[in-house]
CHARMM internal coordinates of N, CA and C (Angstrom, degrees):
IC EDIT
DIST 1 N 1 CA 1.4537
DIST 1 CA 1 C 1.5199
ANGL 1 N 1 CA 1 C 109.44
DIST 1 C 2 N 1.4299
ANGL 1 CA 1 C 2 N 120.03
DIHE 1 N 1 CA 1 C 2 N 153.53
DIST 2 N 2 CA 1.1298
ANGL 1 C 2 N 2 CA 117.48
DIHE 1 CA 1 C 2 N 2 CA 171.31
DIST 2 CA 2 C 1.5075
ANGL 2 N 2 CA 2 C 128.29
DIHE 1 C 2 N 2 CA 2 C -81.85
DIST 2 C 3 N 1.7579
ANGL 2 CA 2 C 3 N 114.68
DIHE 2 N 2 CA 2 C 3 N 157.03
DIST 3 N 3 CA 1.0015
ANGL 2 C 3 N 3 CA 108.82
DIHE 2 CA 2 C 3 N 3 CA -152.09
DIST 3 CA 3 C 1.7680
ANGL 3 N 3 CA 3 C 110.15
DIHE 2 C 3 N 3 CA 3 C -84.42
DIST 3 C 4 N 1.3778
ANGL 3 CA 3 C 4 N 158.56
DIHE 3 N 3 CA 3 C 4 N 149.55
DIST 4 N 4 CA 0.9406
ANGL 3 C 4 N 4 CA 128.94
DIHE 3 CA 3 C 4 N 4 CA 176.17
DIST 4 CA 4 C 1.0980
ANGL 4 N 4 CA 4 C 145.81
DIHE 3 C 4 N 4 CA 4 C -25.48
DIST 4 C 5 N 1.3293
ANGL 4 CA 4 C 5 N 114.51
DIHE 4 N 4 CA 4 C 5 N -51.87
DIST 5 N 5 CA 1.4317
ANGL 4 C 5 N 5 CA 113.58
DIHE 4 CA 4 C 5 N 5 CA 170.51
DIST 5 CA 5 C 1.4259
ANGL 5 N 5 CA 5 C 134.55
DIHE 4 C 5 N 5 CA 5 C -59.95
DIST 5 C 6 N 1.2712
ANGL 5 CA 5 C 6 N 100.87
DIHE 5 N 5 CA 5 C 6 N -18.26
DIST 6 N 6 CA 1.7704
ANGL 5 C 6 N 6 CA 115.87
DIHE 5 CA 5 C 6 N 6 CA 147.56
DIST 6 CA 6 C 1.1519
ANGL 6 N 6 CA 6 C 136.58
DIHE 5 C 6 N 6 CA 6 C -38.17
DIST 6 C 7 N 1.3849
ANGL 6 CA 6 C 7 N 87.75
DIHE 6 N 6 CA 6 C 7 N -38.56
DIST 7 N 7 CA 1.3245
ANGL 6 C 7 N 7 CA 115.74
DIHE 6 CA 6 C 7 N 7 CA -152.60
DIST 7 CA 7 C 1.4890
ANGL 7 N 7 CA 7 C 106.98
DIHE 6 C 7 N 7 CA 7 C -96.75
DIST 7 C 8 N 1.0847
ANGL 7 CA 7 C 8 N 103.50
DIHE 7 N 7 CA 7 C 8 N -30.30
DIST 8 N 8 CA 1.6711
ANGL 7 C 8 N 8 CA 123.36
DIHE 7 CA 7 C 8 N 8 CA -173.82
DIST 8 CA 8 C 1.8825
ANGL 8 N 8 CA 8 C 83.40
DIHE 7 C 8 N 8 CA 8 C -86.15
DIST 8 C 9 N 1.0844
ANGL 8 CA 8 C 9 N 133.10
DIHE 8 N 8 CA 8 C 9 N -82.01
DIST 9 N 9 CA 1.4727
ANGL 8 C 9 N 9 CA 122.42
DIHE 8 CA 8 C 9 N 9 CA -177.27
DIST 9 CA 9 C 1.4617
ANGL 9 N 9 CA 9 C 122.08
DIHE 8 C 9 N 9 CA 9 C -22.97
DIST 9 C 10 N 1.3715
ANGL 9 CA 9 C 10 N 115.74
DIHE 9 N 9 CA 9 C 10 N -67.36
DIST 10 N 10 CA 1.5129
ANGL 9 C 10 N 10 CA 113.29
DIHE 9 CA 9 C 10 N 10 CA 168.23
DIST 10 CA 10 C 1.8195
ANGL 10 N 10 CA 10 C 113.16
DIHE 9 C 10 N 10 CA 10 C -36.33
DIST 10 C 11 N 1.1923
ANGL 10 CA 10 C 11 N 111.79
DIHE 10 N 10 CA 10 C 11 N -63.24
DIST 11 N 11 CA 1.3139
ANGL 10 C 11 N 11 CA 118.31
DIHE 10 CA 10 C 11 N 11 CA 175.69
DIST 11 CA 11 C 1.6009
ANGL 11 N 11 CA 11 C 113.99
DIHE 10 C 11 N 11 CA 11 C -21.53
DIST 11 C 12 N 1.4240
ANGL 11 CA 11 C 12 N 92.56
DIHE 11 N 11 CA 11 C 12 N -54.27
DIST 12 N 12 CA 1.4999
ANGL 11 C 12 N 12 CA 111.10
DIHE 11 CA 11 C 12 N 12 CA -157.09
DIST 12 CA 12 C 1.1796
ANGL 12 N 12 CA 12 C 116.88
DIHE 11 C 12 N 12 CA 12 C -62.29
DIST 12 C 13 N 1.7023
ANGL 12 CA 12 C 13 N 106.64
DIHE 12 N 12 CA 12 C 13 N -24.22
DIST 13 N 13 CA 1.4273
ANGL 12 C 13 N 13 CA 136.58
DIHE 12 CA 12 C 13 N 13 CA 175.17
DIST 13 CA 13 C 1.4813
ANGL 13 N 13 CA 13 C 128.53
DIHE 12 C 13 N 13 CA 13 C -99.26
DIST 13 C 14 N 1.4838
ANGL 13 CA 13 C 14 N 109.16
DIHE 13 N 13 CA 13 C 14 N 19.32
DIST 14 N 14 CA 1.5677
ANGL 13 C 14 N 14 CA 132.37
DIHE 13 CA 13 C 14 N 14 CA 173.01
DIST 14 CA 14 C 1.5220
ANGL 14 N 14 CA 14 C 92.22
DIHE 13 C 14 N 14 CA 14 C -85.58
DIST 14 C 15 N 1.4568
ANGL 14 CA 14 C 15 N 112.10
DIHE 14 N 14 CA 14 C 15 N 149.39
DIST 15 N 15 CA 1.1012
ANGL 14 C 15 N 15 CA 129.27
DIHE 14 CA 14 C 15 N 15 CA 153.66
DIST 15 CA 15 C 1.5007
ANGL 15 N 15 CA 15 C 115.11
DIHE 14 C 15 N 15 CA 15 C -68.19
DIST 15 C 16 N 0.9590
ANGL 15 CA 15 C 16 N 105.61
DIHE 15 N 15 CA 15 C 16 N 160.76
DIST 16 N 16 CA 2.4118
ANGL 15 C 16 N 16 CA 103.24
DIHE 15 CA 15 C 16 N 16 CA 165.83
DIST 16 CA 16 C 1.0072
ANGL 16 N 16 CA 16 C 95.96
DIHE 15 C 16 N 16 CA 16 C -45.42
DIST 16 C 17 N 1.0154
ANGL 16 CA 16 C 17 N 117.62
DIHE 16 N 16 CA 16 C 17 N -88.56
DIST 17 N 17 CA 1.8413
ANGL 16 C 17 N 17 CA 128.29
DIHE 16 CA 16 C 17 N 17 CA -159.85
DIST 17 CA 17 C 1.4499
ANGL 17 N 17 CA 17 C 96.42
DIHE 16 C 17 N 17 CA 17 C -30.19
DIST 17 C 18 N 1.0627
ANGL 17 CA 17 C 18 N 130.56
DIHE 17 N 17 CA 17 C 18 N -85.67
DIST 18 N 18 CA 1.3853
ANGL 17 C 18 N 18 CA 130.36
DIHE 17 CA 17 C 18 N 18 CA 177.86
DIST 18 CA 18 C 1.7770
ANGL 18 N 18 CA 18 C 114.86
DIHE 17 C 18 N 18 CA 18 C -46.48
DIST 18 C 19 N 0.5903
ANGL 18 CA 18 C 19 N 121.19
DIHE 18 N 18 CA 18 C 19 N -7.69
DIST 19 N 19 CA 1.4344
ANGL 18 C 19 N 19 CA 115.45
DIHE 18 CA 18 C 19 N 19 CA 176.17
DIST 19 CA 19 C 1.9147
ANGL 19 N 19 CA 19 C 102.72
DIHE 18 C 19 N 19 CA 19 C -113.65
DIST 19 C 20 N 1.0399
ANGL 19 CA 19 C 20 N 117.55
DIHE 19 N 19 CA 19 C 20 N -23.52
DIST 20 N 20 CA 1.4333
ANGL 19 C 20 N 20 CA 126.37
DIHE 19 CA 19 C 20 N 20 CA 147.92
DIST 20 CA 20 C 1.7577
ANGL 20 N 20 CA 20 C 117.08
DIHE 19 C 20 N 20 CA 20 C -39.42
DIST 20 C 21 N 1.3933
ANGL 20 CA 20 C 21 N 84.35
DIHE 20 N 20 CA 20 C 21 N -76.39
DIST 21 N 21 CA 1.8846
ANGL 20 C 21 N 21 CA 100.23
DIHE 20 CA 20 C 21 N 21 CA 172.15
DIST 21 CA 21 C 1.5433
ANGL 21 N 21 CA 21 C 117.18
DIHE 20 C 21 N 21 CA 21 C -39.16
DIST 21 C 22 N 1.3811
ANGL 21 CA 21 C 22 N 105.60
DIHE 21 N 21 CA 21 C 22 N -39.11
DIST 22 N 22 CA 1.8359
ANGL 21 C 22 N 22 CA 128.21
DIHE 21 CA 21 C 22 N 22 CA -154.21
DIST 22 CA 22 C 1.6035
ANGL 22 N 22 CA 22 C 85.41
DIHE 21 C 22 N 22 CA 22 C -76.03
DIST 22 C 23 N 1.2214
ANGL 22 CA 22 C 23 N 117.88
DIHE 22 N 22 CA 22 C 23 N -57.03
DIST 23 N 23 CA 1.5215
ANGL 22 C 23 N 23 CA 133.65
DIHE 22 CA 22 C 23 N 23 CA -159.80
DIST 23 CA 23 C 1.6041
ANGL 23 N 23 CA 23 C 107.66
DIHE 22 C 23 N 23 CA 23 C -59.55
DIST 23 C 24 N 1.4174
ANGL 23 CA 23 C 24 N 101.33
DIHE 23 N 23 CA 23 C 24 N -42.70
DIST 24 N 24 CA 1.5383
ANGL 23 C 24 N 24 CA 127.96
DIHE 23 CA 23 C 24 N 24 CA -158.15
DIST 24 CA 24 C 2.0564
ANGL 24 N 24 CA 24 C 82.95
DIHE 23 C 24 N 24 CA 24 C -81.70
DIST 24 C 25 N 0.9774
ANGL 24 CA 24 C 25 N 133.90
DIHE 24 N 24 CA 24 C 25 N -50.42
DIST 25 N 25 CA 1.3049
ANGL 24 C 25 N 25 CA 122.46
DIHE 24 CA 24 C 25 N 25 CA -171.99
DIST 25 CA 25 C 1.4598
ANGL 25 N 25 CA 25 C 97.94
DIHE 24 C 25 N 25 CA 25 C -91.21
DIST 25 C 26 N 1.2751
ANGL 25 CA 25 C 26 N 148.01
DIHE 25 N 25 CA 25 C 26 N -9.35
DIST 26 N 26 CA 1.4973
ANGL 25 C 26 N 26 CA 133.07
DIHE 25 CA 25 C 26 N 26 CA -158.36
DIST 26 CA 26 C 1.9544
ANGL 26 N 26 CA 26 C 84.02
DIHE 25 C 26 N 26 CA 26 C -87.72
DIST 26 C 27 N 1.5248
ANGL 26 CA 26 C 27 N 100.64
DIHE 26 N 26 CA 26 C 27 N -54.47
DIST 27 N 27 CA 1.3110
ANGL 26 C 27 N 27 CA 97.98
DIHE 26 CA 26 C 27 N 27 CA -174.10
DIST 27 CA 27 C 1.4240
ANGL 27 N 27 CA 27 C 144.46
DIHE 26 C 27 N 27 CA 27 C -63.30
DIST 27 C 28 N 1.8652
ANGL 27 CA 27 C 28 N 99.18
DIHE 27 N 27 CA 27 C 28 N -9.39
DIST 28 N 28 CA 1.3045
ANGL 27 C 28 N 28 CA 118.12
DIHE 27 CA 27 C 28 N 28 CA 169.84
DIST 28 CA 28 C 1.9374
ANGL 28 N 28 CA 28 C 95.95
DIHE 27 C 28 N 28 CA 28 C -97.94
DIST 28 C 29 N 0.9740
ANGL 28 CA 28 C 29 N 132.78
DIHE 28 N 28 CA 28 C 29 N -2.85
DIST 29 N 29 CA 1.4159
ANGL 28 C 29 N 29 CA 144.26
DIHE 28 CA 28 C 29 N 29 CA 139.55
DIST 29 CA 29 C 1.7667
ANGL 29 N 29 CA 29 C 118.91
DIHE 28 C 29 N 29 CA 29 C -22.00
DIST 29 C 30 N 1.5068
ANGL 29 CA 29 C 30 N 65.81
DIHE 29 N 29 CA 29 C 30 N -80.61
DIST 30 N 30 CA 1.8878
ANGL 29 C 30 N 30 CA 100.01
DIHE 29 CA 29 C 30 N 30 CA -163.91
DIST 30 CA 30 C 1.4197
ANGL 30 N 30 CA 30 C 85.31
DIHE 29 C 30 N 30 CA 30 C -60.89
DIST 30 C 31 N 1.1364
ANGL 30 CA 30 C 31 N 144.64
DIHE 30 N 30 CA 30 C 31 N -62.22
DIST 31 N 31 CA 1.9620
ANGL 30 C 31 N 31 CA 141.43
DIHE 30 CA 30 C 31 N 31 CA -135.85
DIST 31 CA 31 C 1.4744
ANGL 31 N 31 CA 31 C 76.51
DIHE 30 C 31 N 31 CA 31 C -84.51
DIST 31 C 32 N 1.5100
ANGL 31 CA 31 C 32 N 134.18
DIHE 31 N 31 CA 31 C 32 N -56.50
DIST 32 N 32 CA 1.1991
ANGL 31 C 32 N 32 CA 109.77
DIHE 31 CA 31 C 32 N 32 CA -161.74
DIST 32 CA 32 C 1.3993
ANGL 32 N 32 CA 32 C 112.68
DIHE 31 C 32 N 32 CA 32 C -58.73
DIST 32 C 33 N 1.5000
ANGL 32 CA 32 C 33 N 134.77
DIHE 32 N 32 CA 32 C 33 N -50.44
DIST 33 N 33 CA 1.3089
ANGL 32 C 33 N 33 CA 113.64
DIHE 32 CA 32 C 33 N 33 CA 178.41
DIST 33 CA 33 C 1.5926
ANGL 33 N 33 CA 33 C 134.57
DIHE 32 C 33 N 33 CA 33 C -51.69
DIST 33 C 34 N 1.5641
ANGL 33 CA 33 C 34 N 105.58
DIHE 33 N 33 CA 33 C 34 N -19.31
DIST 34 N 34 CA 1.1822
ANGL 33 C 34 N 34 CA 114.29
DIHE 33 CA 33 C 34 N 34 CA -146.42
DIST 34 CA 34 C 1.6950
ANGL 34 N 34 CA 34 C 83.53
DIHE 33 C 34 N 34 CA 34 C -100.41
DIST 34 C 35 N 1.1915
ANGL 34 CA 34 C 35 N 143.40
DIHE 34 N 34 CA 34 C 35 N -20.63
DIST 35 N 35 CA 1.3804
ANGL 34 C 35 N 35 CA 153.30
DIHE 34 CA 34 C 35 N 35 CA 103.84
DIST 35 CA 35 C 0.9371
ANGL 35 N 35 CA 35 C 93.72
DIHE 34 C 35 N 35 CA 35 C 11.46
DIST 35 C 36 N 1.5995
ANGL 35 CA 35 C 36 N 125.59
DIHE 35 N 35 CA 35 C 36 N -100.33
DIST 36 N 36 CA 1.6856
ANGL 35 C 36 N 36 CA 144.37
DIHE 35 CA 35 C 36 N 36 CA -152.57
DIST 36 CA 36 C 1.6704
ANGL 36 N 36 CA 36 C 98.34
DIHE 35 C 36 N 36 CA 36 C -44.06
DIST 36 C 37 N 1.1850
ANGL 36 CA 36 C 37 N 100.65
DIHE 36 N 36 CA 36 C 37 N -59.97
DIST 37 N 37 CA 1.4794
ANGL 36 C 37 N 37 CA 112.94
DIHE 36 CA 36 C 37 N 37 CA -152.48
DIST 37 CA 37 C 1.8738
ANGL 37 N 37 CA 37 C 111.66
DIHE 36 C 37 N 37 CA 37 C -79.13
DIST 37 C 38 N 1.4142
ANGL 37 CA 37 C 38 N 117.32
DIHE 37 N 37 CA 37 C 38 N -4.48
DIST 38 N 38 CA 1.4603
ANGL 37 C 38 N 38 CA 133.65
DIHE 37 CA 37 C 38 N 38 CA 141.75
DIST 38 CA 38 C 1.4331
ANGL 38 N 38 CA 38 C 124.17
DIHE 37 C 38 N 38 CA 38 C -66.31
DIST 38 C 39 N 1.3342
ANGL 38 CA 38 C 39 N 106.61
DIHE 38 N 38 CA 38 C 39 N -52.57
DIST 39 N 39 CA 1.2470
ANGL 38 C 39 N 39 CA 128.64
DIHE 38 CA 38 C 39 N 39 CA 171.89
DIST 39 CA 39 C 1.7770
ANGL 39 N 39 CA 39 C 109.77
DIHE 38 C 39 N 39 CA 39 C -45.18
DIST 39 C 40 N 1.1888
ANGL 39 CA 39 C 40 N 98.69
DIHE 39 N 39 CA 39 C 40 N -64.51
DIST 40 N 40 CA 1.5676
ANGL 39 C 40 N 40 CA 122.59
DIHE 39 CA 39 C 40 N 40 CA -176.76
DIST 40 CA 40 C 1.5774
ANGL 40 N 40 CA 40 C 104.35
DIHE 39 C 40 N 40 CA 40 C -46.52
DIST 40 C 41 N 1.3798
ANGL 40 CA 40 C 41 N 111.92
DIHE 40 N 40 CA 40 C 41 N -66.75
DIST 41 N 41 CA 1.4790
ANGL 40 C 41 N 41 CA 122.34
DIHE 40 CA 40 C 41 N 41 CA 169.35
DIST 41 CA 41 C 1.4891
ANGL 41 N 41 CA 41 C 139.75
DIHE 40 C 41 N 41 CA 41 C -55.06
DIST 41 C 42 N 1.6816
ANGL 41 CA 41 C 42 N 95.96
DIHE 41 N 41 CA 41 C 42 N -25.15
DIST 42 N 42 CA 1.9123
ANGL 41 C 42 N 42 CA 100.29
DIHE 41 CA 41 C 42 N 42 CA 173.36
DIST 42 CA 42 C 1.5539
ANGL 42 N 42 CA 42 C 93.82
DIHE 41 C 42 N 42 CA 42 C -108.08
DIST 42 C 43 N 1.1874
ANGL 42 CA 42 C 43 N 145.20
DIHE 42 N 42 CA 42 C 43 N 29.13
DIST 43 N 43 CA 1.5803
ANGL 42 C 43 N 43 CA 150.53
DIHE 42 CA 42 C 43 N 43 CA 125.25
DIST 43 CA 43 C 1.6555
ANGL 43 N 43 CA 43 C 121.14
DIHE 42 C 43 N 43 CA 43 C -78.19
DIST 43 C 44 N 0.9429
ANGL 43 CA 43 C 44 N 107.34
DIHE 43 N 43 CA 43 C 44 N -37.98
DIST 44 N 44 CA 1.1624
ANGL 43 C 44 N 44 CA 96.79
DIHE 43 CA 43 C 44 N 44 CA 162.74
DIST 44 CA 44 C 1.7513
ANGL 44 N 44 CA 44 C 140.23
DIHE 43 C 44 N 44 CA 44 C -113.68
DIST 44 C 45 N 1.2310
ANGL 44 CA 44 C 45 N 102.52
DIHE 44 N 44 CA 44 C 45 N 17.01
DIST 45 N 45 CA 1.3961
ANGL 44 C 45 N 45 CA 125.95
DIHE 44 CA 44 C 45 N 45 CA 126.75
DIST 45 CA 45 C 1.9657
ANGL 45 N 45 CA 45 C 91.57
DIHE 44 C 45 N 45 CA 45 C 109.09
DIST 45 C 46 N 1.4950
ANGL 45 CA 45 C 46 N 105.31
DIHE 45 N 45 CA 45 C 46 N 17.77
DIST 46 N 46 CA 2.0878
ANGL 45 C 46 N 46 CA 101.27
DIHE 45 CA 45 C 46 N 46 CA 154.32
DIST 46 CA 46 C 1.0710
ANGL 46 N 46 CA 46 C 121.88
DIHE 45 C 46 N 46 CA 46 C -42.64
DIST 46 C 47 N 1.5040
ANGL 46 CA 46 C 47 N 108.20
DIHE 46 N 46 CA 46 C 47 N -40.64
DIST 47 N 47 CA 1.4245
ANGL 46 C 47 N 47 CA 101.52
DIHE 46 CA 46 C 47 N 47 CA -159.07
DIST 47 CA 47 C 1.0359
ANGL 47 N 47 CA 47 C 116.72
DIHE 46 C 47 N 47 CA 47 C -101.14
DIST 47 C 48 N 1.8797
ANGL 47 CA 47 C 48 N 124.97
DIHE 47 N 47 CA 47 C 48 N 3.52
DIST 48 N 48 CA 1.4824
ANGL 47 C 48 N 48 CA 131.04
DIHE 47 CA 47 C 48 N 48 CA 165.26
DIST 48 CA 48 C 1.5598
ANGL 48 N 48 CA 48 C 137.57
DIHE 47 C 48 N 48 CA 48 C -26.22
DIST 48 C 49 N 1.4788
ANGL 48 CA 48 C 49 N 100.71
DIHE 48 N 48 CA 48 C 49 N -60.11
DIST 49 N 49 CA 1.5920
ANGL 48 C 49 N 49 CA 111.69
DIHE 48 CA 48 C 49 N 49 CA 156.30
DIST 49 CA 49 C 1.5756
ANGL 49 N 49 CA 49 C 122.76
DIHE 48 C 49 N 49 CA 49 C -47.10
DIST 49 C 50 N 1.4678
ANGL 49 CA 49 C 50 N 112.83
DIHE 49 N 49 CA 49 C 50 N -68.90
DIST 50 N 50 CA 1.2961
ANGL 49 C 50 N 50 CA 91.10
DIHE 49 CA 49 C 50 N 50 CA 158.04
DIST 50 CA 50 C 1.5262
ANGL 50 N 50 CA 50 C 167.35
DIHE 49 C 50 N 50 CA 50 C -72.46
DIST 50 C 51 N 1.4735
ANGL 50 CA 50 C 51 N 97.37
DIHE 50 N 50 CA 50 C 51 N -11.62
DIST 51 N 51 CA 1.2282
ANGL 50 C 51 N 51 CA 94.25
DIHE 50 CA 50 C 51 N 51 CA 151.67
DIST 51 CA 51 C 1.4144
ANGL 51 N 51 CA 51 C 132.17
DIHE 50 C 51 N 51 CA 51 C -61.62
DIST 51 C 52 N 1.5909
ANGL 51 CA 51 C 52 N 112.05
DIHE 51 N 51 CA 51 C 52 N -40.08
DIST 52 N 52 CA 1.4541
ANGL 51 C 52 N 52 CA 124.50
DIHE 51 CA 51 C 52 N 52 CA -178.35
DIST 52 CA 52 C 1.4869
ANGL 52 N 52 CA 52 C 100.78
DIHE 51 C 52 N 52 CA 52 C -69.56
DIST 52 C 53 N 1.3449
ANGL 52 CA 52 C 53 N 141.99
DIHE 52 N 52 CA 52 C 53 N -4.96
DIST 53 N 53 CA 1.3567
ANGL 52 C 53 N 53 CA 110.46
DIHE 52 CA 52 C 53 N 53 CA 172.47
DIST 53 CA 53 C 1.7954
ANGL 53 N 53 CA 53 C 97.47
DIHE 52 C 53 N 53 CA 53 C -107.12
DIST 53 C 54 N 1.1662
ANGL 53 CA 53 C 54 N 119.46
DIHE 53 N 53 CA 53 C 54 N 7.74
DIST 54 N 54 CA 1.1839
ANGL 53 C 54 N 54 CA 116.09
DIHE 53 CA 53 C 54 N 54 CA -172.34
DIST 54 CA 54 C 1.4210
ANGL 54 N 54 CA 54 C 103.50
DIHE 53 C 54 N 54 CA 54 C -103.91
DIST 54 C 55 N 1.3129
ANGL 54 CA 54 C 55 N 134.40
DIHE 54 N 54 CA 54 C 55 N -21.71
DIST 55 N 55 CA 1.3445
ANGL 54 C 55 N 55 CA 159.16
DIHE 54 CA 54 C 55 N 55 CA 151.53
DIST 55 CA 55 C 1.7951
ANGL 55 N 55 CA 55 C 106.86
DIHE 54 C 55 N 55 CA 55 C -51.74
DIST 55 C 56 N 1.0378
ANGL 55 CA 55 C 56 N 100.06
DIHE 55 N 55 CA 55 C 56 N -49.16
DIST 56 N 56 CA 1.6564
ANGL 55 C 56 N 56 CA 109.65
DIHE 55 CA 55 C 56 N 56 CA -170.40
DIST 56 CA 56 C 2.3832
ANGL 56 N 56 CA 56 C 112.77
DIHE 55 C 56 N 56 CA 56 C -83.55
DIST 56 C 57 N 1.4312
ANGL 56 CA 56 C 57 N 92.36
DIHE 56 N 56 CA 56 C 57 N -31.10
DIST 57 N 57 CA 1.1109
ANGL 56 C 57 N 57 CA 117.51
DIHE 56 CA 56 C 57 N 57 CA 173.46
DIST 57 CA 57 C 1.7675
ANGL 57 N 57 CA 57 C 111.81
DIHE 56 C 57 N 57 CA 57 C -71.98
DIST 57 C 58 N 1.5919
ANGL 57 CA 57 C 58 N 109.58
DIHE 57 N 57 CA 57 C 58 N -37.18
DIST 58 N 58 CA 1.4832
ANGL 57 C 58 N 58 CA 102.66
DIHE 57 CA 57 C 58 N 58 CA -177.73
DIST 58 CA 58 C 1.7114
ANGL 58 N 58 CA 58 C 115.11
DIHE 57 C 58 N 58 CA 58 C -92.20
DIST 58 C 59 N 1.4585
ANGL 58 CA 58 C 59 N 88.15
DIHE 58 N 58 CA 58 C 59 N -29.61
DIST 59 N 59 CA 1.5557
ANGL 58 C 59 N 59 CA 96.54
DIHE 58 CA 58 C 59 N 59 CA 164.07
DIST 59 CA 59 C 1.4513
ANGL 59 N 59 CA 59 C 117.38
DIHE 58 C 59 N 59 CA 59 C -56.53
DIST 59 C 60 N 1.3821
ANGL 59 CA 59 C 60 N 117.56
DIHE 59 N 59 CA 59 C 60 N -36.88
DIST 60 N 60 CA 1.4966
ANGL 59 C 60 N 60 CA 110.05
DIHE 59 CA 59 C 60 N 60 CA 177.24
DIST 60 CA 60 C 1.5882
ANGL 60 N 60 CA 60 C 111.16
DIHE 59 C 60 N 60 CA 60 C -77.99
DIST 60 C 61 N 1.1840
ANGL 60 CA 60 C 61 N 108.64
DIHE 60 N 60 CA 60 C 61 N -19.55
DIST 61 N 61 CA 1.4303
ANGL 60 C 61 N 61 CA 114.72
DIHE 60 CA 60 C 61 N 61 CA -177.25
DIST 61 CA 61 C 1.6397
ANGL 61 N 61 CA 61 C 120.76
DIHE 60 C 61 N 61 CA 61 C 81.46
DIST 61 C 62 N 1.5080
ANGL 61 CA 61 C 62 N 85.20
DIHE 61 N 61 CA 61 C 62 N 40.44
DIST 62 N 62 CA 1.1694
ANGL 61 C 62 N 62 CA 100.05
DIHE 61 CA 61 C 62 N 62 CA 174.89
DIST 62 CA 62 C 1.7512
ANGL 62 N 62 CA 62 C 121.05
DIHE 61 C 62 N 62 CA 62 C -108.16
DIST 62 C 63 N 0.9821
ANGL 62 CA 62 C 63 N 110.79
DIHE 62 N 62 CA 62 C 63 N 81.67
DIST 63 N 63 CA 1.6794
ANGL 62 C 63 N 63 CA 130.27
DIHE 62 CA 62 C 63 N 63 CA -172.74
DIST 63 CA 63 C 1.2402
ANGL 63 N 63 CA 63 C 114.27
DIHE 62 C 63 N 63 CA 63 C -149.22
DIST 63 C 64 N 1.7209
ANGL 63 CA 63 C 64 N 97.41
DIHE 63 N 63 CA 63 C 64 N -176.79
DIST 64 N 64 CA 1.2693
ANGL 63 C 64 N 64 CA 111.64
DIHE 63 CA 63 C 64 N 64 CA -172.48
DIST 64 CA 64 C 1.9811
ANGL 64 N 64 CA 64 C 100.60
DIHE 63 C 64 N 64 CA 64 C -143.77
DIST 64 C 65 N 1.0688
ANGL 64 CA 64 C 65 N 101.47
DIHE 64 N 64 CA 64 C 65 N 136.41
DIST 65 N 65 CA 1.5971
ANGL 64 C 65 N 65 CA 101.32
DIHE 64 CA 64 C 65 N 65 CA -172.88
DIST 65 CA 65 C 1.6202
ANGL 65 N 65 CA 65 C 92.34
DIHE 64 C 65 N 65 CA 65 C -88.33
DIST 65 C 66 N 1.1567
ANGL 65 CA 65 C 66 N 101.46
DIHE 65 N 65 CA 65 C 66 N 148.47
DIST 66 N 66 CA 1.6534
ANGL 65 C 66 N 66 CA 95.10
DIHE 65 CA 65 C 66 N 66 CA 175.75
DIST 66 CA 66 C 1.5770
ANGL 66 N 66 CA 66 C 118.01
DIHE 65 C 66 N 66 CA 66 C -126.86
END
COOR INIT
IC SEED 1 N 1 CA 1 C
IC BUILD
């Protein structure tokens, strides 16, 4: 695979439209991993603690609506 800066050159040499497109999939990219990698973590049980104090925190009614 190429090395970034390759990668960044080609880029550089997209038209809009195509670098439109590029943007439009990098960012449905990025959410998908960042998806995975939530996913990944409240299965195998990282994110236990916090949910439970955030669970325990709204139950007391201790928040803020935003």
């Amino acid at each position: 695979m190429s090395n970034l800066k390759d990668i960044e050159t080609a880029i550089q040499k997209l038209s809009l439209k195509d670098v439109q497109e590029l943007t439009f999939w990098f960012e449905s990219y990025s959410a998908s991993l960042w998806d995975d990698k939530i996913a990944t973590d409240l299965n195998s049980g990282k994110l236990e603690k916090l949910l439970t104090k955030a669970k325990r925190d709204f139950l007391k009614g201790d928040f803020q609506e935003i």
